[in-house]
N, C-alpha and C positions, 0 to 999 in steps of 0.2 A: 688306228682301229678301223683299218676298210671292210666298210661291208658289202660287198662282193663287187664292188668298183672302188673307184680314185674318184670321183666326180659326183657333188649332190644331185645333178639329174638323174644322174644312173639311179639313186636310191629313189627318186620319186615315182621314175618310169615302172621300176619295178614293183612297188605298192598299186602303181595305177595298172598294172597287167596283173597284178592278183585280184585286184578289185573285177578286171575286164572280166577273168576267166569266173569267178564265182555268181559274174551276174549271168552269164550266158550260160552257166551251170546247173543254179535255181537258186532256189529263196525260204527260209522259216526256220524252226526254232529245234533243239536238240538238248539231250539231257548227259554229255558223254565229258566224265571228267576224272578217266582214271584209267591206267594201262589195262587192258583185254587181251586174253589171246585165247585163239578159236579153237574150239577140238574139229569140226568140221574143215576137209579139206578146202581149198579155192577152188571156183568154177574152173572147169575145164578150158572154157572159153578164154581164158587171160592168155593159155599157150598161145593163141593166134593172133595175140596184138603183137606189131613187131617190136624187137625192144629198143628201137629207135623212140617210142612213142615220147613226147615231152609233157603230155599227159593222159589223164585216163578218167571219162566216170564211167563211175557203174552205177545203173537203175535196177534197185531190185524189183520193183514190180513197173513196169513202163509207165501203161495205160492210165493206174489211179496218180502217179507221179504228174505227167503232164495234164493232167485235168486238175490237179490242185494249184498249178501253177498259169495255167490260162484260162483259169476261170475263174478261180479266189487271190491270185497273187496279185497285190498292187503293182511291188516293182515290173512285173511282167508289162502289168497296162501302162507305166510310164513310160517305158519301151517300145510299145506298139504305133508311138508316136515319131518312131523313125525308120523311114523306108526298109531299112534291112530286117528288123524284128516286123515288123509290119508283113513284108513278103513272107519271115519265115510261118507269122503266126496264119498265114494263108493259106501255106503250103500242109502244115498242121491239120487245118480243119480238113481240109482233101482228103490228105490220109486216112486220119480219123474215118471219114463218111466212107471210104471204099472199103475200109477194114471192116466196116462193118456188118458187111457180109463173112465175116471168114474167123466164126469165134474161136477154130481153132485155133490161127494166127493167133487170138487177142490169147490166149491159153497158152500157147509156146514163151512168151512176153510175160506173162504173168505168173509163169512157175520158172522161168529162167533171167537171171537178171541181163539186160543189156548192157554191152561195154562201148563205150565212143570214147575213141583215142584219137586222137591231133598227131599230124607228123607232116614236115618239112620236105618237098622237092625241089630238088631244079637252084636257082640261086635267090627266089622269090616266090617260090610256090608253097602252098598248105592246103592241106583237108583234111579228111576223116575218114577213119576204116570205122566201121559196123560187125561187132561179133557176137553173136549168140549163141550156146548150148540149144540144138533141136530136140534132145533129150535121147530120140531115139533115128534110128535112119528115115523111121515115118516121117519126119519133118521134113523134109527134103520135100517129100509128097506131097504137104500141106501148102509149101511156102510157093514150091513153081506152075500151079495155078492160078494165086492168086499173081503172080510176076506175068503171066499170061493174058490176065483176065486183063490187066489194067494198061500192058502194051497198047490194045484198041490200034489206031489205024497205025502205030507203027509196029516195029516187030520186036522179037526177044529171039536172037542168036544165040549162036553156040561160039566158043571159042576153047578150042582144046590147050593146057597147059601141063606138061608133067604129068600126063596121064588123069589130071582130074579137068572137070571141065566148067569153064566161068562162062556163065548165062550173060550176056549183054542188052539191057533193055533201052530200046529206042524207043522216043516219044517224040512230037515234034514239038518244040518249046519246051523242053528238057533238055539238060544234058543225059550224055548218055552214065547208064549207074551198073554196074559190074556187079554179080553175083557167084559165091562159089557155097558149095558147100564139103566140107573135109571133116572124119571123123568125128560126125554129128555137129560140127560146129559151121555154122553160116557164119561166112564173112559177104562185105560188101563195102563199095566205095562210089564215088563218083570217078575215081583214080585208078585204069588197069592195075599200072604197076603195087601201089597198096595191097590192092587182091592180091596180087601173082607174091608181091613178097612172103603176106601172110600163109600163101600155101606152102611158099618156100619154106619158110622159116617150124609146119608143121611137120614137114616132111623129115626132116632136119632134126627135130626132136630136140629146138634150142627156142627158150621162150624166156621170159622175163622171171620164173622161178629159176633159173637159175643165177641172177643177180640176187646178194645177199642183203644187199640195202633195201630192194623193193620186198624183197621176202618179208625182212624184219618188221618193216610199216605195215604191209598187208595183212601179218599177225595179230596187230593190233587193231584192225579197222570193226565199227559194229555192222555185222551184215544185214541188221535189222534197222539201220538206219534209211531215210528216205531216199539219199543219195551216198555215193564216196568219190572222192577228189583227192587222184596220185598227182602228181608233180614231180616231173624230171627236171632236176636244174641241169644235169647236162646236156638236155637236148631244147627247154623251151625257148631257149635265146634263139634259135633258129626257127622257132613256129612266130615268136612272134615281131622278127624281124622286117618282115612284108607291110605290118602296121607301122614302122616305127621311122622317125626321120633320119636323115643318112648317120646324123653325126649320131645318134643314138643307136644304131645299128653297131655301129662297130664295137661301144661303149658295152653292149649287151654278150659281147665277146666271154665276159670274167665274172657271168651268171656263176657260172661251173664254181666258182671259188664258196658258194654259200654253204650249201651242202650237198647229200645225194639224194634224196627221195620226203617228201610228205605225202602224209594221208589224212584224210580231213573226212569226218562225218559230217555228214549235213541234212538236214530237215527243212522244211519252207514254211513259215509264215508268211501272213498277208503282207508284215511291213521287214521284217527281220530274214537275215541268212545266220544262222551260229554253226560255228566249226569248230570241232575240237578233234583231236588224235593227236599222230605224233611224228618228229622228223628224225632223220638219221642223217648223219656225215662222217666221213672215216675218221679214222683214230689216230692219225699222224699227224696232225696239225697242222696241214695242207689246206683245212675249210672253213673257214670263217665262224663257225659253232660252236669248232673248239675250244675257241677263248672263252663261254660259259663256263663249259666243261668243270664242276666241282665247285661251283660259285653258288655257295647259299644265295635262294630267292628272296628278294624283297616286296614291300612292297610301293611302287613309287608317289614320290612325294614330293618331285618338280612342278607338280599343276599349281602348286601355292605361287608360284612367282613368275608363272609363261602369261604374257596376255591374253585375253579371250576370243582376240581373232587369229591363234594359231591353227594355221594349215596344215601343219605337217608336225610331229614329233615323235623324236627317234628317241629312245631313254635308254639307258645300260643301268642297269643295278647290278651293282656288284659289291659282295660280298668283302672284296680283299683288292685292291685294286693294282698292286705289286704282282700278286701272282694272276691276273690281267694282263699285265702289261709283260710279264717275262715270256707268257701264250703266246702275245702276237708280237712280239717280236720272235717268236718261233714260226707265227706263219708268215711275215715279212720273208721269212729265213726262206720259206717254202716258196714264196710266190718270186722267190731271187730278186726280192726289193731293200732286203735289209740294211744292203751295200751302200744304198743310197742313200738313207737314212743316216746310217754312222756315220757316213763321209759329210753330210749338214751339221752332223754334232759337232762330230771335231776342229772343223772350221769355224764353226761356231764361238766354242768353247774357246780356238784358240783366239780368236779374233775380240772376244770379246773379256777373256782371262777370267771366266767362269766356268763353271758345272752348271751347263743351262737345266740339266735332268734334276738336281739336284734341287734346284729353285722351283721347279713345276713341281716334281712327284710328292713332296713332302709333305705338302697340306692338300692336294688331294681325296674328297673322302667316296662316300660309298655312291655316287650317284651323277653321272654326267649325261647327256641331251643335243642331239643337231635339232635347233627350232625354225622353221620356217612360217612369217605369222602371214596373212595376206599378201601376195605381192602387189608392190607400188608398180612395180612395173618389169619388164623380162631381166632384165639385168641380176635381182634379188639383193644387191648392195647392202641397202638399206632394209631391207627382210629377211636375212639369216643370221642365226645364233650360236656361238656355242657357251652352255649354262653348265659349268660345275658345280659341285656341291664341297663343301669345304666343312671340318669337322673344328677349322678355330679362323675365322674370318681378318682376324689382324693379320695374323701370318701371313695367310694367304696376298693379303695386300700387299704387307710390308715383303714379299719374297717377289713381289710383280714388280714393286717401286722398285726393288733395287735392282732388276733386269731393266727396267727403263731407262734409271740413272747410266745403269754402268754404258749399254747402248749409246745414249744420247754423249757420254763424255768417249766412247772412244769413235762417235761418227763429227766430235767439233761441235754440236750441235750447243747454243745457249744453255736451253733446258728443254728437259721432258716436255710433251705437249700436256699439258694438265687446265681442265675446265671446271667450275660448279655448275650442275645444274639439277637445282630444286633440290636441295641438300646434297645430292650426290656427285663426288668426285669423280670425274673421266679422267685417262688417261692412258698413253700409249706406248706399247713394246715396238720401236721401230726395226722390227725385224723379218720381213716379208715370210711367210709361209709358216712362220714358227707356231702355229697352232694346228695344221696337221702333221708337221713333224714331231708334237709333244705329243700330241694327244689321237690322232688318229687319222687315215685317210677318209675316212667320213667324212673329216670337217675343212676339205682339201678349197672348197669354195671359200672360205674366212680365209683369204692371203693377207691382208690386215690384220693389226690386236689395239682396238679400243676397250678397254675393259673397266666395268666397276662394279658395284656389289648390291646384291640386295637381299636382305637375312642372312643365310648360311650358305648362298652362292655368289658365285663369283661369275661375271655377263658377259662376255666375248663378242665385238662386233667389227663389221670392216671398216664404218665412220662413225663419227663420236653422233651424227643427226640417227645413225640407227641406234644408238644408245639410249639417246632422249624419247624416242616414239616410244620404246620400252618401258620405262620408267614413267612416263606422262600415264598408260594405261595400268599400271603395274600397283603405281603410288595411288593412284585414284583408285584401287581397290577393284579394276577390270580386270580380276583373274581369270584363266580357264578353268580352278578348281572352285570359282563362285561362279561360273555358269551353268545358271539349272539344266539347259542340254546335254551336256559335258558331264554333270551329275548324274543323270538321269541315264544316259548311253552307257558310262560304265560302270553305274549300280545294277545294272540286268545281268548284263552276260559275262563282264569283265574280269577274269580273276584277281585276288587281291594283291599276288605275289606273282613276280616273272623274273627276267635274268633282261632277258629284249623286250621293250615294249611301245609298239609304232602305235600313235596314231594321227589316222590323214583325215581332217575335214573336207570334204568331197563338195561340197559344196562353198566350199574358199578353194578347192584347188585347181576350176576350169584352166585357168591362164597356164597352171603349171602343166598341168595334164597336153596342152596342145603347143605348149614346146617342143616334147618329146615326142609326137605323133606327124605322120608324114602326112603332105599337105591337103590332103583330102579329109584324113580322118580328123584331122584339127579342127579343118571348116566344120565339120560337122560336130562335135564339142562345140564350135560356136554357138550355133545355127540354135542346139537344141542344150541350151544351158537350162533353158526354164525347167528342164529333165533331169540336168545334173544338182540343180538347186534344192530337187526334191527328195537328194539321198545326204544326209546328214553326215555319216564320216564310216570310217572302216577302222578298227583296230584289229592289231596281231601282236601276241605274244609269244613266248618263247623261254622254256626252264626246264636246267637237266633234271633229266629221272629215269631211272633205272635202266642207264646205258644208252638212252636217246633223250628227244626232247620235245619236252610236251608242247602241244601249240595250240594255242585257242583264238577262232578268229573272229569276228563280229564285226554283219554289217546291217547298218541299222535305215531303213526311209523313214523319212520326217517331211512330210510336206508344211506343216507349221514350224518348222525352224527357223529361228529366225536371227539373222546377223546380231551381232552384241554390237557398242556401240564402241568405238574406239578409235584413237588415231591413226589415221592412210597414211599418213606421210606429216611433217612439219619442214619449215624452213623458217632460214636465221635472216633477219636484216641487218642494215650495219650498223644499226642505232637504235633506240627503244621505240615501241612502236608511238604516233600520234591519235590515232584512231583505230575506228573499226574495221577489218576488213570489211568487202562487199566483193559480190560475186557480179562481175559482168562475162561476154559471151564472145568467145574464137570463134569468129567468123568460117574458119578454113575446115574445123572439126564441129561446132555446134557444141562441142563441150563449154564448162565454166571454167573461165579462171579465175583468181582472185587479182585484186588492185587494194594497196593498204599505201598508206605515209607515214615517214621515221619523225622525229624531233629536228630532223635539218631540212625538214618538207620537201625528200626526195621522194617521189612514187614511184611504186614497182608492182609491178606486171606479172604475177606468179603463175607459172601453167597448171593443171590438173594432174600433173606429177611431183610436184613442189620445185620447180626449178625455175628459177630468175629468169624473165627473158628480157628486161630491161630496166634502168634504175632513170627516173625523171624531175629532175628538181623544179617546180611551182614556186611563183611569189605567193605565200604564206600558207595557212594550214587549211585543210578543205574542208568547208561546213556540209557539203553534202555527200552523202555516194555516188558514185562513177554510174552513171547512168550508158545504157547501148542507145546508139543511134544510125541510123544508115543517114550519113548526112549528102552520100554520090545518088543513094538511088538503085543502086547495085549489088546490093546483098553482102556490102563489104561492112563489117559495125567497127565504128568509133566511140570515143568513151565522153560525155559529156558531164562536168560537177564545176562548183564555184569555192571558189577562197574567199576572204570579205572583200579583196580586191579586184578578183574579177572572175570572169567565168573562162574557162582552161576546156580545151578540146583536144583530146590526142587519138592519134589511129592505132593502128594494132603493134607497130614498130616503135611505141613511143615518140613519134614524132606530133608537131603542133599542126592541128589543123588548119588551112589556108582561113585565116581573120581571125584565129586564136591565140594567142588568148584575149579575150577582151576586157581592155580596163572600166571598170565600173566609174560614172561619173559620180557616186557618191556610195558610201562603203553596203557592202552586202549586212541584211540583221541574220539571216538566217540561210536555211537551203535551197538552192534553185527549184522549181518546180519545170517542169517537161512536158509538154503535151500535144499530142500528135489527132488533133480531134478528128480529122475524118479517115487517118491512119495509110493516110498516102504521102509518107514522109515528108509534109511543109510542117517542120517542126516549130514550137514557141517555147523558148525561156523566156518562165517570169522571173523577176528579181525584186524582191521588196527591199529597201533602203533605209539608210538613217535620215534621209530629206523628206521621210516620211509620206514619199512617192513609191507607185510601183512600174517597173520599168518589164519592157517584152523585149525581145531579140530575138532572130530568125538564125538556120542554122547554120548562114553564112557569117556570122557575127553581128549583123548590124540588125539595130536599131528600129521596129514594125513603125514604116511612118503612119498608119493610121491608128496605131493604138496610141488612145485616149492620156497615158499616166497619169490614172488617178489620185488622189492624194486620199491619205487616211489620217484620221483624229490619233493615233497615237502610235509607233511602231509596230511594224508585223514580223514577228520572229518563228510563228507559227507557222507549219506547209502550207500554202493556198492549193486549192481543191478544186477542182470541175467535177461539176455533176450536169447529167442532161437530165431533165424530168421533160417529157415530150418531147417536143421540139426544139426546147430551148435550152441554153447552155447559160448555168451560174459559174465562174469562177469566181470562188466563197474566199475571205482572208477574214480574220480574225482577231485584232491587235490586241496590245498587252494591257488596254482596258476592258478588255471581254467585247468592242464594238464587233459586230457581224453585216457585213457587206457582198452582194454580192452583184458581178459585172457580166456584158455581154462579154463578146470577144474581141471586140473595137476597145474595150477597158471605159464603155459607157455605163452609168449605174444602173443596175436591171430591178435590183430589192435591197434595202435599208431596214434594218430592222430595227423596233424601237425597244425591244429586250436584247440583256447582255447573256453572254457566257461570262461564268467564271475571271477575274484579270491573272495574267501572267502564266495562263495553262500553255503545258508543250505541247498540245498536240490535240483536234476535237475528230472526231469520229461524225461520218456520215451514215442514212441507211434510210429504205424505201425507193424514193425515185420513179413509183408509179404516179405523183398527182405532187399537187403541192400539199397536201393537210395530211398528207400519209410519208413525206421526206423528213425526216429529223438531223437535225446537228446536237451531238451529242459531246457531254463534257462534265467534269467533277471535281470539286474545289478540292480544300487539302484536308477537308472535314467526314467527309463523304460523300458530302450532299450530291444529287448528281440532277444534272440542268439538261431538258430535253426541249427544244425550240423547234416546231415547226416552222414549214417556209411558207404559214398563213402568219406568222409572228405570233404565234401563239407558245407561251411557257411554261413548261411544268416543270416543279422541284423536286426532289425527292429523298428523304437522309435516306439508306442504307445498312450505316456503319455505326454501331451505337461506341460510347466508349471515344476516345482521344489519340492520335497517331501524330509522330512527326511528322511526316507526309506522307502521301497516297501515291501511289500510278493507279491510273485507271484506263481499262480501254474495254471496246465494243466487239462482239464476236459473235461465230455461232458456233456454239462448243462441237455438235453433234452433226452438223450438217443435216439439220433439216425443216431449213428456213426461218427459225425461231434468233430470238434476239436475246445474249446472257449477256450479262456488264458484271467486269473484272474489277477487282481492287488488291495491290499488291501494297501491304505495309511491311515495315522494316521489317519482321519477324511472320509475317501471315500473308498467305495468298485465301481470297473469299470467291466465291462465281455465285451470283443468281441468277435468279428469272425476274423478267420485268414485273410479276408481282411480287416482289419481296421475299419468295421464297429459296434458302436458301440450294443450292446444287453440292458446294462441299466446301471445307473452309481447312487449311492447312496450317499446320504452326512447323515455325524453324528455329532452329536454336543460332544460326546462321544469321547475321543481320543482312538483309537482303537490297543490292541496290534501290534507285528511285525509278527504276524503266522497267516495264513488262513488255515482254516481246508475243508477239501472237503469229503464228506459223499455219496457214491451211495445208496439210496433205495430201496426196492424191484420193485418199480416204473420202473427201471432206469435211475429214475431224479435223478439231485442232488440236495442236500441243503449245502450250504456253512456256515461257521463258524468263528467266534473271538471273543475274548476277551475285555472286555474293567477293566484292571484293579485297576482303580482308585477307580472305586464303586463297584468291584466284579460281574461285569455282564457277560453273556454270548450271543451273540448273533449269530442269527441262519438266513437265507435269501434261500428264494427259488428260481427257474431258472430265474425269472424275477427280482429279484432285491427286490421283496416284505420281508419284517419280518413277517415269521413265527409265526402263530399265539401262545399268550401266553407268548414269549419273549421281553425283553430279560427275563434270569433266573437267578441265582446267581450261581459263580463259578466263578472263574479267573485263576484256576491252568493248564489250559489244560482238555481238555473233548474225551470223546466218544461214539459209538452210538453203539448196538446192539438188536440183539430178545433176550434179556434176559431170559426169562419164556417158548420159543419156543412156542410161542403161537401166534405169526405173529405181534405181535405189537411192534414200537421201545422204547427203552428206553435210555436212556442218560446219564451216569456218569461222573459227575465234581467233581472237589475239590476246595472246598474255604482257603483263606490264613488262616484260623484258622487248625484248627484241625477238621473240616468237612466234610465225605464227601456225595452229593447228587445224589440218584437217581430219574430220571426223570420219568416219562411215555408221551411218545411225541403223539399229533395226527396223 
């Protein structure tokens, strides 16, 4: 089923050059949704475009046109943000201001529509021819004063051609811009040759009405609409080949296959472009349209089961999907591909002593999809789909399985490759390319078949880990048809039934977008993504009617759009996970990766792509997170955590740092602590112990000979903490009788406190730090009560929490960012927030029993979002300062999670790990 190439770039480039061409077109809203045809003839003016042209607008009225658009249009001002809209909107106002003298000019413009047509020279070249009806020879009159006036110190020549004659205006800091005028119609270019052809081609008495395709569309266009938009598919591969990278250059060759001609009404709103009219392609089955051709319209109903960070999706609703497939195997026939095709079958077939058609086509039903959801990375491995629709779901499996089986016995093979994961069976057809040979050259990227099901479709992917991201977002109920954005874009403009129906989130598709762009215009996609972030998505559809096909387009700005949350990527370990990930720092890129440990306390090093970069076995299980450290001095980081036997230093290679690992003289109770107090890399690990001592170490491994090791009245399992209040430095510990101690940094006793915290809390919270009678250590039994100590040793108590809980988490925060002090309590079924008067902020019930750990996360916001577990069903859940769930959650994870800028690209990302061998990264809104 190729659409108008072999290769999924081809189809994104072209989405992203229709998008190109309608921004630099204009922008708003239109009411056109049903064939027209005009009793009034076409402007005169269209004879003079050549019929090279690869497109065409037409302004019916100029003047109120561009002043709707550069002075109410958003997308315009999003634009202005980069050099080249910027100069054009310069160039603009100049004009503007010199026209202003010349109302007849503004009057020639205003009763005659202008045309600008795009055309191809040379093996890299492009511009624009300029054609207007003068109405009368008087314009001639009108127009070559003002091309006089505005010469100034340069000049306006003559150049005679075929007896009519093109004005040449020089300026200095211009180029030079050619002028003719023929049979009431002004043309003009920056390009001699443009002018001279158009005069050619007037002279000549051969124009673009006499092409049957452009006729047909132009029949139908509203001439009362704010703009129109023609589209030559056989000629814009060559306009827009100068933008495009080599290898997509040539890709752009087998445009010509799609059809011949659209025409698109268009209107501008401030946030909105909508397009409607209609396409033509010939009737032979030569063009890739055909295959609609007589396929009742549906309406689609794949958004129930694509994730919600899809970027791209192609849908076919078809009505009959036989006589589909009988089409393009007719245009196969045409494009002199078919050959190659049958000769895949038959080898196939014989090789493998099936009817491989037979096993696809049968269950088959009205509705298949290329999805492409955010890219992990350029490769799309792991982010492309293909999603059928199936009218009886066993069949369809049971007719894949026995293409697997029979596969797998006549390659030797054991057995099939078959996995569970999270109720869902993978499993694979080891047959390379077999799913653009079944189903289409569209989906020519899938040379893999992972495949397994969900509802009434059947998931197609090139490895069983793109299977799992699916399903992880899919099953967690992150669809794109429960994304209020996605509801919201095509409840407006979107019609409800089509045959084709694309659509590209434009802001998940930068990475794709500067694939296919030559290396300039990529950088700049890069440069100015904040710009591309702000246009939400483009859709296009497409369904026969009445001998062509209707197309309706929509592109929508969103600058409050906002990512859904969903998985980037996952990766497998080789065993179930031990802990939680944490996120430490590649020195080389400044991105995060993750560090997590299996059940055989091997550690692994995951990159910001999900790929292994190396696997490290530790003496036993780590009590803390992988902490960064520059332990050379050098800007190189190291990963510093402890096991209960001793503290473990590895570099970026997984190798052991020079004095690591260090064996602990008596077992570790809890996590290291790390502290770089004056932040000139003389690092200190603390280690509390079962000797009921606390032990320092420098980042050479050994041993601070002038720290004190002081002893504590009962084990410390709880973080030890530095706080400076002035001058001075407490490192506070805790032990599991609620004693509160705190030491210089020699580990001499600085304060004793003769009140306790809470016995056996995990965890106490600090805040203040401007004096001593305004610093508090804070904590909460498993009652509610919650214990606030100043460091005059002063205590207050306080219930909270009326009513009885198995246990509590509690922790200290500032919900709002703005310096205020809330205290959390999470019980098994309820999350509470107050203010330190007892007033409460919001109080949550779940039907979910909910871990014993609350996680608290600050923002770049300043807000926070709060966090837990619930690990019966593996969920994670997430709540912002009001008590609301975060949109997209819960997610999957129950091991402990984390939040950081992964990619340093300003967006968050989330790491969990599920009780398998899992683990997932997120992308949060």
């Amino acid at each position: 089923m190729g659409f108008i190439s072999s290769t999924l770039k081809k189809r994104i480039k072209q989405i992203a050059l229709i998008t190109l061409i309608l921004l630099l077109s204009a922008v708003g809203t239109v009411e056109y949704f049903r064939l027209k045809k005009q009793e009034s003839p076409p402007n005169d003016a269209i004879t003079a475009i050549p019929i090279d042209a690869s497109f065409i607008l037409e302004f019916p009225r100029t003047y109120p046109l561009l002043k709707n658009i550069t002075q109410t249009n958003l997308m315009w001002q999003d634009l202005l943000g980069t050099s080249n809209v910027s100069e054009l909107g310069r160039d603009l106002r100049f004009l503007d201001s010199i026209t202003y003298g010349y109302p007849a000019l503004h009057t020639i413009l205003d009763e005659n529509p202008l045309f600008i047509s795009g055309h191809s020279y040379g093996q890299n070249g492009f511009d624009c021819l300029f054609c207007c009806s003068t109405g009368t020879a008087a314009g001639e009159a009108i127009i070559l004063p003002f091309l006089k006036s505005i010469a100034g110190a340069g000049q306006l020549s003559e150049l005679g051609y075929e007896g009519t004659t093109i004005y040449c205006l020089k300026r200095q800091g211009w180029k030079d811009f050619y002028c003719a005028f023929n049979k009431n119609i002004a043309v003009a270019s920056l390009q001699l040759n443009l002018v001279q052809q158009s005069l050619r081609q007037l002279d000549k008495k051969i124009s673009l009405l006499d092409n049957r395709y452009f006729t047909k569309v132009l029949n139908t266009c509203d001439h009362l609409a704010m703009a129109n938009l023609f589209l030559n598919y056989q000629e814009i591969n060559n306009t827009v080949a100068p933008f495009a990278s080599k290898q997509f250059r040539f890709e752009l060759n087998s445009l010509n296959n799609f059809a011949e001609w659209t025409e698109l009404d268009l209107t501008f709103s401030p946030n909105e472009i909508i397009m409607n009219g209609f396409t033509d392609a010939d009737t032979l089955g030569g063009q890739y349209l055909q295959l609609i051709n007589g396929q009742p319209v549906r309406s689609p109903a794949i958004a129930s089961v694509l994730p919600a960070n899809t970027a791209l999706l192609y849908s076919f609703e078809l009505g009959d999907f036989r006589t589909y497939m009988k089409k393009y195997k007719q245009y196969l026939d045409a494009q002199r591909k078919l050959y190659k095709r049958n000769e895949w079958i038959d080898e196939t077939d014989k090789k493998y002593s099936m009817n491989i058609e037979n096993y696809f086509y049968k269950w088959i039903g009205n509705e298949m999809a290329l999805v492409v959801t955010e890219p992990s990375d350029s490769s799309l491995q792991n982010d492309i789909y293909a999603v059928v629709a199936t009218n009886d779901t066993r069949e369809a499996i049971s007719a894949l399985d026995s293409v697997a089986g029979l596969t797998s016995s006549a390659d030797n093979s054991k057995s099939p490759f078959r996995q569970e994961f999270m109720k869902h069976i993978i499993q694979q057809i080891n047959i390379e390319g077999i799913l653009p040979n079944m189903l289409g050259e569209t989906f020519r990227q899938l040379k893999q078949c992972y495949y397994t099901w969900s509802g009434n479709y059947v998931i197609f992917a090139n490895t069983p880990n793109a299977l799992e991201s699916f399903i992880t977002r899919t099953d967690g109920g992150n669809t794109l048809a429960k994304d209020p954005y996605y509801q919201s874009f095509i409840k407006e403009h979107i019609s409800d039934e089509s045959a084709i129906f694309i659509y590209n989130n434009i802001a998940l598709s930068g990475s794709l977008y500067e694939q296919e762009l030559n290396d300039d215009y990529a950088a700049a996609v890069k440069e100015h993504a904040n710009i591309t972030k702000n246009f939400q998505a483009l859709a296009l559809q497409f369904a026969p009617m009445q001998g062509m096909y209707y197309t309706n387009g929509y592109l929508k700005r969103n600058p409050q759009y906002k990512k859904q949350a969903g998985a980037l990527w996952q990766a497998s370990l080789d065993t179930t996970l031990a802990n939680a990930p944490c996120w430490v720092t590649d020195f080389r890129t400044k991105n995060k990766f993750v560090i997590v440990q299996d059940l055989f306390d091997n550690v692994y090093l995951i990159s910001n792509t999900g790929q292994i970069q190396w696997k490290h076995k530790v003496d036993g299980r780590m009590l803390s997170e992988a902490e960064d450290v520059d332990a050379l001095g050098n800007g190189k980081i190291q990963f510093i955590f402890n096991t209960r036997e001793n503290i473990c230093g590895l570099d970026r290679n997984g190798k052991n740092l020079r004095g690591f690992p260090v064996k602990l003289s008596s077992p570790a109770t809890g996590a290291i602590s790390i502290f770089d107090y004056d932040h000139d890399n003389k690092y200190r690990i603390i280690v509390c112990s079962e000797d009921k001592k606390i032990h320092e170490y420098d980042i050479n491994g050994d041993q601070v000979k002038e720290w004190a090791k002081p002893e504590t009245d009962d084990i410390v399992s709880c973080p030890v903490k530095h706080i400076s209040i002035g001058d001075k430095d407490y490192i506070v510990t805790v032990d599991k009788s609620g004693n509160v101690t705190g030491y210089n940094r020699k580990g001499e006793l600085r304060i004793r406190f003769s009140h306790k915290l809470p016995p056996n809390i995990p965890d106490f919270y600090c805040t203040g730090f401007s004096d001593l009678q305004n610093t508090y250590l804070w904590a909460a039994d498993s009652t509610g009560m919650v214990y606030r100590l100043a460091f005059t040793d002063e205590l207050t108590t306080e219930k909270y929490l009326s009513g009885s809980y198995r246990h509590i988490s509690f922790a200290v925060t500032d919900l709002n960012g703005n310096g205020g002090t809330d205290l959390l309590f999470l019980a098994p079924e309820e999350l509470f927030a107050y203010k330190i008067n007892k007033s409460q902020i919001f109080r949550f019930s779940s039907s979910d029993t909910l871990s014993r750990k609350l996680f608290t996360f600050v923002f770049p916001d300043n807000k926070v979002r709060l966090g837990a577990l619930e690990p019966l069903h593996n969920k994670i859940f997430m709540w912002d300062g009001k008590g609301n769930v975060c949109s997209a959650f819960p997610l999957f994870g129950s091991m402990g999670f984390s939040i950081a800028d992964m990619n340093n690209d300003g967006e968050n990302y989330l790491v969990a790990g599920s009780p398998d061998n899992i683990i997932y990264v997120y992308s949060l809104p």
